[in-house]
C-alpha positions as CSV (number, residue, x, y, z in Angstrom):
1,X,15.1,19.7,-3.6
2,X,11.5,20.5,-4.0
3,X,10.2,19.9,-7.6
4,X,7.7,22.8,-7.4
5,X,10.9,24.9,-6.6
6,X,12.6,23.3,-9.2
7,X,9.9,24.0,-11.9
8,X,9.4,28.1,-10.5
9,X,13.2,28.7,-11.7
10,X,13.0,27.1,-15.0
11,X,9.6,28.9,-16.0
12,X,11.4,32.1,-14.8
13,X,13.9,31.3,-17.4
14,X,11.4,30.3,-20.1
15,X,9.1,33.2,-19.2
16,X,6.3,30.7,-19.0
17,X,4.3,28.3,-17.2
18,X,5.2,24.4,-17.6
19,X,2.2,22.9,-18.1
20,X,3.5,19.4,-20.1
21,X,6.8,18.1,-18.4
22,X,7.5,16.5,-21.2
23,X,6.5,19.6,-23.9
24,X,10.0,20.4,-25.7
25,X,11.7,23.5,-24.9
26,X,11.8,24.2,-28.5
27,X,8.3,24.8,-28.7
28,X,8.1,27.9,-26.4
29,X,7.7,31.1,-27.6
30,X,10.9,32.6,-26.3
31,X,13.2,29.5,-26.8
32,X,16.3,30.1,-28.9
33,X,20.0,29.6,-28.6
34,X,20.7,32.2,-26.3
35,X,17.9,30.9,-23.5
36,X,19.2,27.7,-24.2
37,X,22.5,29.0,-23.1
38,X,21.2,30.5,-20.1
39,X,19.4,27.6,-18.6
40,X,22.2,25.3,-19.2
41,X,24.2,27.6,-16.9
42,X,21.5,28.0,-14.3
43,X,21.7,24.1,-14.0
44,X,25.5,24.3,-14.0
45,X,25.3,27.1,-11.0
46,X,22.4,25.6,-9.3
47,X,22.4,21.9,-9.5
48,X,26.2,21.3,-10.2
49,X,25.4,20.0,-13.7
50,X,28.0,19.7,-16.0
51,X,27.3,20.9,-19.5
52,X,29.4,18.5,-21.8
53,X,28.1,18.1,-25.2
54,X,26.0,14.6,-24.0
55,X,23.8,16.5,-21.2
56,X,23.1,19.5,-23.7
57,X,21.9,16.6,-26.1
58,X,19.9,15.5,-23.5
59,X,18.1,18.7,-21.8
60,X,15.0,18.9,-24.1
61,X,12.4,19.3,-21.9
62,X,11.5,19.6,-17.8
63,X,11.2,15.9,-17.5
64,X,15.0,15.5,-18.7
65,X,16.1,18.5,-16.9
66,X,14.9,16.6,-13.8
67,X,16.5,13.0,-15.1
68,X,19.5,14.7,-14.7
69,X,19.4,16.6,-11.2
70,X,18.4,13.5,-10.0
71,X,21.0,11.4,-11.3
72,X,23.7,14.1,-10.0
73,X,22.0,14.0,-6.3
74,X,22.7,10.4,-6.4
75,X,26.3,10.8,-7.6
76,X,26.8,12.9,-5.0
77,X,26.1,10.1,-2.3
């Protein structure tokens, strides 16, 4: 999957731009439990990522987010 693409869907969840990949998600304006809750489930729907309590841990910014697509594309194989 195209990273641009990638990066388009998760700003339209944030409601803002990504401009550092590796800028915490808990520094955005709008973060808070509830868009937490709603990007974990886009990943879940989109990506086939499973939210157990050791990839919430891990989501804390794009760069992670795309750790973990990645290493579900290759589990896939």
């Amino acid at each position: 999957m195209n990273n641009n693409k990638i990066k388009n869907e998760i700003e339209k969840i944030l409601d803002e731009k990504i401009v550092d990949n590796e800028k915490k998600f808990s520094k955005y304006k709008n973060w808070d439990s509830l868009l937490h809750m709603n990007l974990l489930v886009h990943l879940r729907d989109r990506f086939n990522i499973k939210t157990n309590f050791k990839n919430i841990k891990k989501i804390q910014n794009y760069a992670s987010i795309m750790k973990l697509i990645k290493k579900n594309e290759i589990k896939k194989k």
